[in-house]
N, C-alpha and C positions, 0 to 999 in steps of 0.2 A: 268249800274248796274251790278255788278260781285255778285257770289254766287262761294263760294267753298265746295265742299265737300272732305274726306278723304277714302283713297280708298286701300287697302291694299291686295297684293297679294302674295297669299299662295302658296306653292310646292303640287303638290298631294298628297296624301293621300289614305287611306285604303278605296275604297267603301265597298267590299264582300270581305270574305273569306270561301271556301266553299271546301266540300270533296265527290266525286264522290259516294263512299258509308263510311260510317260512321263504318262497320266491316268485318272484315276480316280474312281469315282462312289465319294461318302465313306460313312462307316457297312455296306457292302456286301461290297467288293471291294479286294485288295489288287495291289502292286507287290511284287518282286522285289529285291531291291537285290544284286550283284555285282561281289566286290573282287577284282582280280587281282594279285597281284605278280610283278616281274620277276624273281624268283629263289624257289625254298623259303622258308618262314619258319623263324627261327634256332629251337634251342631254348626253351621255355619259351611260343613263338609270338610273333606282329607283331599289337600292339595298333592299330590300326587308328581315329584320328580320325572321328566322324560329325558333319558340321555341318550344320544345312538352315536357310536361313533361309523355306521357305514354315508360316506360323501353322497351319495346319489339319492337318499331315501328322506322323503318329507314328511313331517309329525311335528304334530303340540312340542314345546317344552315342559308344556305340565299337563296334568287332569286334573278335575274333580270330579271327586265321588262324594253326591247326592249326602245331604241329613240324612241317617237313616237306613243308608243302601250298604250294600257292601259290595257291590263290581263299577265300573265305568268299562265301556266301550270308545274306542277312537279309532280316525283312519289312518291309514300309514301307504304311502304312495313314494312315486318316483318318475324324476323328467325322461322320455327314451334317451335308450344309451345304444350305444355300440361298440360296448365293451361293460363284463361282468363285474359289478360292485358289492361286497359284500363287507357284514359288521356286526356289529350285534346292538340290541336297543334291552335299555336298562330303564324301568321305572323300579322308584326307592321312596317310602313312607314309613315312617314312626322307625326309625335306622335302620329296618331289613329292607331287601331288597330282591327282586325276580328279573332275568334276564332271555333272553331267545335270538337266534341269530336269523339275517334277514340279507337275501341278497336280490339286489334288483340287475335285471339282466337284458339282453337284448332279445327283439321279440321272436318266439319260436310255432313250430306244427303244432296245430291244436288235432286236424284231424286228417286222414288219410282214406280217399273209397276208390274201388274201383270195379268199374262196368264194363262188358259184364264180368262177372264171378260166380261159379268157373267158367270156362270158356273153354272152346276145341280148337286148338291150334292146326294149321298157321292162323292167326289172327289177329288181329289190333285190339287192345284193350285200353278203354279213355283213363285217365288217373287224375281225381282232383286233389288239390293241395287245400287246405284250410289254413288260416295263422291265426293266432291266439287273439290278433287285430291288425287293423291296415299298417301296412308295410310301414315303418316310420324308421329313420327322419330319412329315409333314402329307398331305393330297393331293397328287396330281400333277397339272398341266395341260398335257394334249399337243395340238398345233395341226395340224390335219388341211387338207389344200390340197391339189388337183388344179392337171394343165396345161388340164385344158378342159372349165370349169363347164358348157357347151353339150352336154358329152356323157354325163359322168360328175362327181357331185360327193358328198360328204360332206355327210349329213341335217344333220348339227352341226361347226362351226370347231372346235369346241372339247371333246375329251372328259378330264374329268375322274375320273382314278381314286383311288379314296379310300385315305386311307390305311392300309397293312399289305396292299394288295391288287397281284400283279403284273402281274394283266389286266383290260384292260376292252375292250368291245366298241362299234363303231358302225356305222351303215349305210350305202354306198354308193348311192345312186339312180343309172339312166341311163337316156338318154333313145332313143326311135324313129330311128334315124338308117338313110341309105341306103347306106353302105357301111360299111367294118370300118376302126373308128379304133382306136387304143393311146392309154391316159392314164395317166400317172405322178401315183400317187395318193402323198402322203406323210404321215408323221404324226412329228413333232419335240417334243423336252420339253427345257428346261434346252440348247437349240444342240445337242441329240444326237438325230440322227432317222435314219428307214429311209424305203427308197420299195420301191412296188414297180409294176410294167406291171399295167395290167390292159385287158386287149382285150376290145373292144365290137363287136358283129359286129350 
């Protein structure tokens, strides 16, 4: 007794496609890009489709994936901007396809401290600013704001760090107060900001 069955074999294909982080300050700082396939790639390797349609973001139009391998790695970047671009990058192999969206941005707070903490009011407290990298293509302007101007506030709304610099510094005031308040003091450039406590005793 014979039995047949039909049995049909495919070239790899897209399992994953995935992006290290999804945004980016441009001119600085890159993304990852990772292609996975559902099987090895055949001999000679799996050319590997790159489409993006975000304007500001630079990448391959293709990859290859190695004889043998099944991911490739590439880098995916952006010129600084001063203004948010976003899109999404599509690699496509054997007719599937994986997709992730990707926006490159202008540059923002990486980090935010300040000395001392806590502190006993009245007193001046230093505050540094960090950025993700040097100010580019211009100065930067970060927005400095407290929860409670009555205790603690920021000398200046607004400190501006010049360009190719990636600190600048401002001063914290507070005031005589009778017991021990907490104020989240924050400083934001470009929708990218850091906060941090500062206790007032």
């Amino acid at each position: 007794v014979t039995r047949t069955a039909a049995l049909t074999v495919q070239p790899p294909s897209v399992l994953s496609f995935t992006l290290s982080t999804g945004s980016i300050p441009g001119g600085c700082r890159t993304s990852t890009g990772r292609v996975t396939l559902n099987a090895k790639a055949p001999a000679g390797g799996a050319v590997v489709a790159i489409t993006n349609t975000n304007p500001a973001a630079i990448m391959p139009s293709s990859v290859t994936v190695p004889a043998g391998a099944t991911a490739v790695n590439f880098t995916v970047s952006g010129p600084t901007v001063t203004t948010t671009s976003t899109g999404t990058v599509t690699a496509a192999y054997g007719g599937t396809s994986g997709s992730a969206s990707l926006t490159v941005r202008p540059i923002g707070v990486a980090s935010l401290a300040l000395t001392p903490n806590p502190v006993v009011g009245p007193a001046d407290v230093a505050g540094t600013v960090t950025l993700e990298c040097a100010a580019a293509p211009g100065d930067v302007a970060v927005s400095l704001t407290t929860t409670a101007s009555s205790v603690a506030w920021p000398a200046v709304s607004t400190l501006v760090i010049p360009a190719g610099s990636t600190t600048g510094t401002f001063t914290v005031h507070t005031a005589d107060i009778s017991s021990a308040y907490t104020v989240n003091i924050r400083a934001t450039a470009a929708n990218v900001g850091q906060s941090i406590y500062l206790k007032v005793n």
